[in-house]
LOSE-994320 format. One record per residue (C-alpha): x, y, z; residue number from 1. Coordinates in nm, 2 decimals, always signed. Layout:
BEGIN
       X       Y       Z    n
       X       Y       Z  NUM
...
REM end
This chain:
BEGIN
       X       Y       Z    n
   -2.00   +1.78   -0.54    1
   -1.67   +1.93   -0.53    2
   -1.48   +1.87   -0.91    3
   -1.21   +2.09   -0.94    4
   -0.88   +2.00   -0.89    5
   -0.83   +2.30   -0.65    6
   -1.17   +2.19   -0.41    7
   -1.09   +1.83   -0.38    8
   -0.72   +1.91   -0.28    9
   -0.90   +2.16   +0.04   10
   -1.12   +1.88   +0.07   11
   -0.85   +1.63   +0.15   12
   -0.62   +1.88   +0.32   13
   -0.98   +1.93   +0.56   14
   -1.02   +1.49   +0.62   15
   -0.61   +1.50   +0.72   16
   -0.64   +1.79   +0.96   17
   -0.97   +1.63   +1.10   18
   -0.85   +1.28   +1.12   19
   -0.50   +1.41   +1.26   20
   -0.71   +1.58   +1.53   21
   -0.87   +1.25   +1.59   22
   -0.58   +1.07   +1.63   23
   -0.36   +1.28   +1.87   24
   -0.73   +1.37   +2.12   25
   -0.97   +1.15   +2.07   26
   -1.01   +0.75   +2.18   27
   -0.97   +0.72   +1.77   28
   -0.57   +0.78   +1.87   29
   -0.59   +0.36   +1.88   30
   -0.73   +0.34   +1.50   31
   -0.39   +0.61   +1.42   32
   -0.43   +0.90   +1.18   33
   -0.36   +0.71   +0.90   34
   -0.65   +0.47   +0.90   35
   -0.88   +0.74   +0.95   36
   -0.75   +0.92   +0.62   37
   -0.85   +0.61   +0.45   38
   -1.24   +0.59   +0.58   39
   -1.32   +0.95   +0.65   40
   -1.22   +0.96   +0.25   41
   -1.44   +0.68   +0.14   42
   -1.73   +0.82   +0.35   43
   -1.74   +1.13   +0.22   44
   -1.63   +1.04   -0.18   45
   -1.89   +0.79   -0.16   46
   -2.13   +1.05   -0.04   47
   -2.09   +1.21   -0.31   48
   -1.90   +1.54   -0.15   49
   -1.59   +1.47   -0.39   50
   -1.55   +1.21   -0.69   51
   -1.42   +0.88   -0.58   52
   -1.12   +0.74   -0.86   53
   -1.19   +0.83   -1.22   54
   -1.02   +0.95   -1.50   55
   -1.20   +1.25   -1.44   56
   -1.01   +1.31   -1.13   57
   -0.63   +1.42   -1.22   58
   -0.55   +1.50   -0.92   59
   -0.56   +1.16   -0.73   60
   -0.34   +1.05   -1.04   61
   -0.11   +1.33   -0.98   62
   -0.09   +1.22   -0.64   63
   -0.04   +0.82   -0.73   64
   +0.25   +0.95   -0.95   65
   +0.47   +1.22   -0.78   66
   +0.33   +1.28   -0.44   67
   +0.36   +0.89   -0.29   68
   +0.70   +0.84   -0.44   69
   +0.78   +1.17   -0.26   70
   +0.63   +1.09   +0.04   71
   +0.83   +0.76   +0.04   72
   +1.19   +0.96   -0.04   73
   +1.11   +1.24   +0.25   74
   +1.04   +0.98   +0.49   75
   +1.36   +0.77   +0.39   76
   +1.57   +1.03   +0.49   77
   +1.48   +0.96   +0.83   78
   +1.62   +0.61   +0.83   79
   +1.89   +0.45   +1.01   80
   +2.04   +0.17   +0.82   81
   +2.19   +0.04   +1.16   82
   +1.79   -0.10   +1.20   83
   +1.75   -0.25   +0.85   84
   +2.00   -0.56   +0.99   85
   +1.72   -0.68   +1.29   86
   +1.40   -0.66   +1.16   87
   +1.47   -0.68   +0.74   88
   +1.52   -1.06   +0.73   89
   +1.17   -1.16   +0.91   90
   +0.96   -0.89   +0.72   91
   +1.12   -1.00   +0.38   92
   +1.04   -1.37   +0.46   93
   +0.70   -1.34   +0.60   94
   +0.63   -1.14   +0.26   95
   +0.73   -1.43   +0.03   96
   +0.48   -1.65   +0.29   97
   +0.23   -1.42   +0.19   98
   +0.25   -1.41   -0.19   99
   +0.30   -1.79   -0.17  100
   -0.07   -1.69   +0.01  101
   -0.21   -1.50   -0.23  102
   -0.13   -1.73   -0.50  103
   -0.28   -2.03   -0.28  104
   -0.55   -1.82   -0.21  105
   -0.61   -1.69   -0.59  106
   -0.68   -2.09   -0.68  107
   -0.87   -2.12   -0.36  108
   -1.12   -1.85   -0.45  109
   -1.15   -1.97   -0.79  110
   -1.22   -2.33   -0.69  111
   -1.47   -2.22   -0.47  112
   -1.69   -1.97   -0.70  113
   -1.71   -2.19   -0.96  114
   -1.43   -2.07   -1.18  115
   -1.55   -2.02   -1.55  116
   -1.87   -2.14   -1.52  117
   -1.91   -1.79   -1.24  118
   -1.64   -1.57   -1.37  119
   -1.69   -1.61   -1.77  120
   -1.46   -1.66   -2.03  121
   -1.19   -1.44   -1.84  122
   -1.18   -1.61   -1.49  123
   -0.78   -1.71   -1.57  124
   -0.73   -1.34   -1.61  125
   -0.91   -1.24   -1.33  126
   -0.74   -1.46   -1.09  127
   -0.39   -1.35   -1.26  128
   -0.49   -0.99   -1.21  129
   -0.55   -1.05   -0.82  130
   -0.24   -1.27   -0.75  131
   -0.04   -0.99   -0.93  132
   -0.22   -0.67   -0.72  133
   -0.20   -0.86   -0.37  134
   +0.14   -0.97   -0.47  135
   +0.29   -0.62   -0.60  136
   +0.04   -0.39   -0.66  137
   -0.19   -0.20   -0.88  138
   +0.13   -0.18   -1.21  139
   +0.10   -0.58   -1.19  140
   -0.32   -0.61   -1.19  141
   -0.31   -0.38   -1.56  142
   -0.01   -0.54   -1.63  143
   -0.22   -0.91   -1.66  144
   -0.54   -0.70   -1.77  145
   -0.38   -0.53   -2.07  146
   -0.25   -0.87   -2.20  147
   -0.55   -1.04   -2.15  148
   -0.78   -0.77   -2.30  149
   -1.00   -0.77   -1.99  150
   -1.00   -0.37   -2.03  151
   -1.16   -0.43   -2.40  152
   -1.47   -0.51   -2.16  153
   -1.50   -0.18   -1.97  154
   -1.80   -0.32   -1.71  155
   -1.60   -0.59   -1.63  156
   -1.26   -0.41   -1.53  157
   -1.42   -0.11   -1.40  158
   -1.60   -0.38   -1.16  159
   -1.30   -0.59   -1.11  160
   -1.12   -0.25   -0.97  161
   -1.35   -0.15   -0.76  162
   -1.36   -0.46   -0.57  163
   -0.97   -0.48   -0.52  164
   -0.96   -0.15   -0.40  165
   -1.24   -0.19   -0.17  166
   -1.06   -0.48   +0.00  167
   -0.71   -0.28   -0.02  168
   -0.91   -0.05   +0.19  169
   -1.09   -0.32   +0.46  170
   -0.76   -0.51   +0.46  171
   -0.57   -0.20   +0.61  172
   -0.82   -0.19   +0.83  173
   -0.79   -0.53   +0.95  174
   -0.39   -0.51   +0.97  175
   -0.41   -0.26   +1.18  176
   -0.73   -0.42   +1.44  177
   -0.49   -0.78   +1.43  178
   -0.16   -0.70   +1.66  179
   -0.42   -0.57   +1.90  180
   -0.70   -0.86   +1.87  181
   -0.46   -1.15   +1.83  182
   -0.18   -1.03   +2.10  183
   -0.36   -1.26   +2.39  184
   -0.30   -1.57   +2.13  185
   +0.06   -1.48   +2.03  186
   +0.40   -1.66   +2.22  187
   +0.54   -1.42   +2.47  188
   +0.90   -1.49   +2.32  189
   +0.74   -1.32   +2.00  190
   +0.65   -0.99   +2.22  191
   +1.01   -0.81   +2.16  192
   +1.05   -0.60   +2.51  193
   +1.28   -0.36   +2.32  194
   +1.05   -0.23   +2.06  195
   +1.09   +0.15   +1.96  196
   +0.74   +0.21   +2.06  197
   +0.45   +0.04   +2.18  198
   +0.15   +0.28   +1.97  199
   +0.06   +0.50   +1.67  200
   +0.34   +0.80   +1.63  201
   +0.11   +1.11   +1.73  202
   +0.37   +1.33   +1.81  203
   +0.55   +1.46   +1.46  204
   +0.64   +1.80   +1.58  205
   +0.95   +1.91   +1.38  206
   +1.07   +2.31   +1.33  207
   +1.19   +2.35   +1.00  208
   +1.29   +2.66   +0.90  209
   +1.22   +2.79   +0.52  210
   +1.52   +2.71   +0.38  211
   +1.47   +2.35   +0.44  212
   +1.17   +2.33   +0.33  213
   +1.25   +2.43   +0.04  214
   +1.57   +2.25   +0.04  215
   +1.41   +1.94   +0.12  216
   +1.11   +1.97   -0.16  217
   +1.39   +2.04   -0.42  218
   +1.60   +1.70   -0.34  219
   +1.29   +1.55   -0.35  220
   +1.14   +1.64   -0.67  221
   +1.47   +1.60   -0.84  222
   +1.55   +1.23   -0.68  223
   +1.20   +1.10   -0.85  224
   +1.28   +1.29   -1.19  225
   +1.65   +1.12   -1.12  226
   +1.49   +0.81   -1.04  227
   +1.27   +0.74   -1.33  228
   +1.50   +0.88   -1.58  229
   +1.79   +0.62   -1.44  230
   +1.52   +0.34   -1.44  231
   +1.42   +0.40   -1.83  232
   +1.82   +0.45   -1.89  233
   +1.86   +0.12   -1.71  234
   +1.57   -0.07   -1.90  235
   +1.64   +0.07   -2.28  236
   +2.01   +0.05   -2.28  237
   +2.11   -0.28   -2.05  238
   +1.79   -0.44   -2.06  239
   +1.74   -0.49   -1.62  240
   +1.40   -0.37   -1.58  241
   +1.39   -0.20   -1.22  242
   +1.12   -0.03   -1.05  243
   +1.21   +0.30   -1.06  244
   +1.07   +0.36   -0.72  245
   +1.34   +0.10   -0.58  246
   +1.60   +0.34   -0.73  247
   +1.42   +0.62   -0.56  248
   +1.50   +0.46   -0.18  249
   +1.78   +0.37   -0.29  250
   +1.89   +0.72   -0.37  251
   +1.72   +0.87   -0.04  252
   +1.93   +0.58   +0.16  253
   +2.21   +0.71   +0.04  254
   +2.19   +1.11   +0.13  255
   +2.05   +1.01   +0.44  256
   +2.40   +0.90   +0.54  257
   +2.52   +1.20   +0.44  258
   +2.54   +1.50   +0.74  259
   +2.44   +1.80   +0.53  260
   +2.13   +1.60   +0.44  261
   +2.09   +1.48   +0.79  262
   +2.12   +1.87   +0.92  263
   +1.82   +1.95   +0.72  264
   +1.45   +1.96   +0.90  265
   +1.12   +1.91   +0.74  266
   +1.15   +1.58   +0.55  267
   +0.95   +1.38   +0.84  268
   +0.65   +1.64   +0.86  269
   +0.64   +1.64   +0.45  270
   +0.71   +1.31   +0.39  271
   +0.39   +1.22   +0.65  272
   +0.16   +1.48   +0.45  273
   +0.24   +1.32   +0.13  274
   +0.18   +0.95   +0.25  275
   -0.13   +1.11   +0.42  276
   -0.26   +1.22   +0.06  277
   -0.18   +0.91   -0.05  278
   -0.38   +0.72   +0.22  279
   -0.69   +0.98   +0.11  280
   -0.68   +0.83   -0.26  281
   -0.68   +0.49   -0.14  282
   -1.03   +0.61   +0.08  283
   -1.13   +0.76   -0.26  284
   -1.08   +0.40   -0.44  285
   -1.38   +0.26   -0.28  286
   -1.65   +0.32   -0.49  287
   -1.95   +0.15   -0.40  288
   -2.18   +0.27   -0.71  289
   -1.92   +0.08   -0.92  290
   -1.96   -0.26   -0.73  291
   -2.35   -0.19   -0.75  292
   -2.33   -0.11   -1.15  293
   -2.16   -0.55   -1.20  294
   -2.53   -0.65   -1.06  295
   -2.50   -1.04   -1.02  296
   -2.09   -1.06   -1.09  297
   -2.02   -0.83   -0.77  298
   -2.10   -1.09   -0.55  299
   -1.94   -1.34   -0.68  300
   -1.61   -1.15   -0.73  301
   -1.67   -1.03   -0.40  302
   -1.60   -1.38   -0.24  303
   -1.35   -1.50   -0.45  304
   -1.11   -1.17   -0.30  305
   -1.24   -1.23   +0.08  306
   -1.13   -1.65   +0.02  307
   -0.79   -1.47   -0.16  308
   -0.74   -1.24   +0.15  309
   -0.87   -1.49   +0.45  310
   -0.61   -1.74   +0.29  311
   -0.31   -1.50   +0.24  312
   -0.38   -1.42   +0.63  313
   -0.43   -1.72   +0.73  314
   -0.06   -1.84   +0.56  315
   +0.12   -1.51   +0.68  316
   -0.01   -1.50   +1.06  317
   +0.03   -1.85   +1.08  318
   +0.38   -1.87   +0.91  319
   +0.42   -1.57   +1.18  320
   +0.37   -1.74   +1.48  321
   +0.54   -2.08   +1.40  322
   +0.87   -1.89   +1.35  323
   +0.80   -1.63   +1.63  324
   +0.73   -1.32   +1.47  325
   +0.61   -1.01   +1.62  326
   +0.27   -0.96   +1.51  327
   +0.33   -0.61   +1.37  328
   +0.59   -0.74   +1.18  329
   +0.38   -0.99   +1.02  330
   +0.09   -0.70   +0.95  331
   +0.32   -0.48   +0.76  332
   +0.44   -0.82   +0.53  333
   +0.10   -0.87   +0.47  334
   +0.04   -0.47   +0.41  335
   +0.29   -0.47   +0.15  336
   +0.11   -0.76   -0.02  337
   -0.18   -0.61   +0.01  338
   -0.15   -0.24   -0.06  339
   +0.19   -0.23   -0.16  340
   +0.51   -0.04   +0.01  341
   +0.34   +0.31   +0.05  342
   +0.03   +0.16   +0.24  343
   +0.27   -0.08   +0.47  344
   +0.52   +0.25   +0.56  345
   +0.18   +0.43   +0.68  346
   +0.09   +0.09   +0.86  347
   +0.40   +0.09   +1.05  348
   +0.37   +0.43   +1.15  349
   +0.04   +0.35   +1.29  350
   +0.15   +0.04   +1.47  351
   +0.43   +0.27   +1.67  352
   +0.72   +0.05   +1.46  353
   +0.95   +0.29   +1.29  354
   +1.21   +0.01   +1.27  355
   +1.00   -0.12   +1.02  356
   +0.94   +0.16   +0.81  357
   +1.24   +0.04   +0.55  358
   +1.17   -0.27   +0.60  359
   +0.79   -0.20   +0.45  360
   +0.91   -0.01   +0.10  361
   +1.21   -0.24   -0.01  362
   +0.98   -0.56   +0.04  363
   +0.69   -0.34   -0.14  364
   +0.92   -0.28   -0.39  365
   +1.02   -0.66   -0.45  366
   +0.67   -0.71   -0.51  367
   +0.65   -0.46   -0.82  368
   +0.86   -0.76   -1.00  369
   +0.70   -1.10   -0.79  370
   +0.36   -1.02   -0.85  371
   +0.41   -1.00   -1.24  372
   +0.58   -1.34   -1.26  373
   +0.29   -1.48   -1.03  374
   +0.00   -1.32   -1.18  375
   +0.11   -1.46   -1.50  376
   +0.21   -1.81   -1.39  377
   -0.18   -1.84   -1.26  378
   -0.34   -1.74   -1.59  379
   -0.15   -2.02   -1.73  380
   -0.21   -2.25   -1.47  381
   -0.62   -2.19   -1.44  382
   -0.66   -2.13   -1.84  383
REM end
């Protein structure tokens, strides 16, 4: 196995050249580089060629921290607010549908496992802790966890993580399979003609010369130090508690209106490695030693996530075609639920729908702050 910090970064730069290779000349171009990031990367951590998520592992924190956020600036540049107006008010509204989802869904599983009597004395936390992830992400799952004590019983959130991250993983895989599988079922009025694209983006090709390289990687670093230091400004000193990576698009938005920013090459090819990275730790989540160390509680929290998930789709697809939604649209709402803003950017990439791109990290971001309220409000509802 592969442990240092500099082998497991060759090792993922190796599954993103493969999988990019893939993707641009191989029939895997329809799966798109970016879902095969995520399962070339679980393959091979759970083969035991590099460590799958662990404290031991500083590097896939490293990347969780600095190198997503940076991905998500580099990419921003790219972004045309004109677009934000068409597609911004269905993705935002299919993404409240699906955290109305994965609360329903959160009450659904627990019904059906048995609540307490299968989950123990910290099935109210439990369900909080999924309603929060599949609402807004990973902050909002520790967020419940660490005020319910569930991490005072290590099996049992060790466990509990392993599972949501394995489903983070199938459920990007099913976002992606859906547009294609469900297009025969879908109203023609919802199949928008003038679409930027109609497939995965294979073709990044961009000549960027070293100055903007390194141009480009200094905004960047200094946005997300900007970023997070304006966040904990904003939060000690006038008390409005804002996701400092929503200050982060808000700060790319706004250079990327400006024409010595826009002059500058390199953010699209950097801002796709960095998601790419990103995409690899997500592969690395799934660990399937973990899920076979619960014994007898894997199963069971294994079905109470699949009712979670099959109900969130089945309220997010659904609410997508009764209003006449675009079916990739309604797969990035659900991404961002799912995986969060970083996951649903590479997801629109992969569906061929730039226009979306935007769309995917400010509803992402929303869900930092829904999916704390919700994941609360459940606890106190199931307790």
């Amino acid at each position: 196995m592969f442990v240092s910090t500099l082998s497991i970064a060759a090792v993922l730069a190796a599954l993103i050249a493969i999988s990019e290779w893939l993707a641009t000349r191989t029939w895997l171009r329809h799966f798109g580089a970016a879902l095969l990031v995520i399962l070339l990367t679980a393959i091979v951590a759970n083969l035991g060629v590099i460590p799958t998520y662990g404290p031991e592992t500083p590097l896939y924190a490293a990347i969780f921290t600095y190198v997503a956020p940076l991905g998500i600036f580099w990419l921003l540049l790219l972004v045309d607010l004109r677009s934000l107006g068409q597609v911004g008010g269905p993705t935002l509204l299919l993404f409240l549908f699906g955290a109305c989802g994965t609360a329903l869904g959160a009450a659904a599983g627990h019904w059906v496992v048995g609540g307490a009597d299968a989950l123990g004395d910290q099935h109210a936390a439990l369900a909080g802790m999924f309603t929060g992830t599949y609402v807004g992400g990973s902050v909002n799952y520790n967020a419940v966890a660490l005020e319910y004590g569930v991490m005072e019983d290590a099996a049992l959130y060790a466990g509990a993580a392993a599972v949501d991250n394995a489903m983070t993983t199938v459920w990007m895989v099913v976002c992606v399979s859906l547009p294609r599988l469900l297009v025969g079922f879908w109203p023609k009025a919802a199949q928008q003609e003038d679409r930027p694209s109609t497939g995965p983006i294979t073709d990044d090709g961009e000549v960027a010369h070293i100055f903007d390289l390194a141009a480009m990687i200094a905004l960047g670093i200094a946005a997300v130090g900007v970023s997070q230091l304006l966040a904990d400004l904003l939060r000690q000193h006038v008390g409005i508690d804002i996701p400092s990576v929503l200050v982060l698009s808000t700060l790319a938005l706004c250079l990327a209106q400006l024409p010595l920013v826009q002059r500058l090459r390199g953010a699209r090819l950097l801002g796709l490695l960095a998601v790419y990275l990103f995409l690899a730790v997500i592969g690395s989540l799934c660990d399937a030693q973990a899920l076979m160390r619960m014994g007898e509680l894997a199963p069971v929290l294994g079905v109470f996530v699949i009712v979670l998930v099959c109900v969130h789709g089945v309220v997010v697809f659904g609410a997508a075609r009764l209003l006449k939604a675009d079916l990739e649209t309604a797969a990035v709402a659900s991404q961002a639920n799912i995986g969060g803003g970083t996951s649903a950017l590479a997801l629109a990439r992969s569906l061929g729908r730039s226009d979306l791109e935007l769309p995917a990290i400010l509803v992402g971001s929303a869900g930092l702050a829904l999916g704390n309220y919700l994941g609360f409000t459940m606890v106190g509802l199931l307790s």
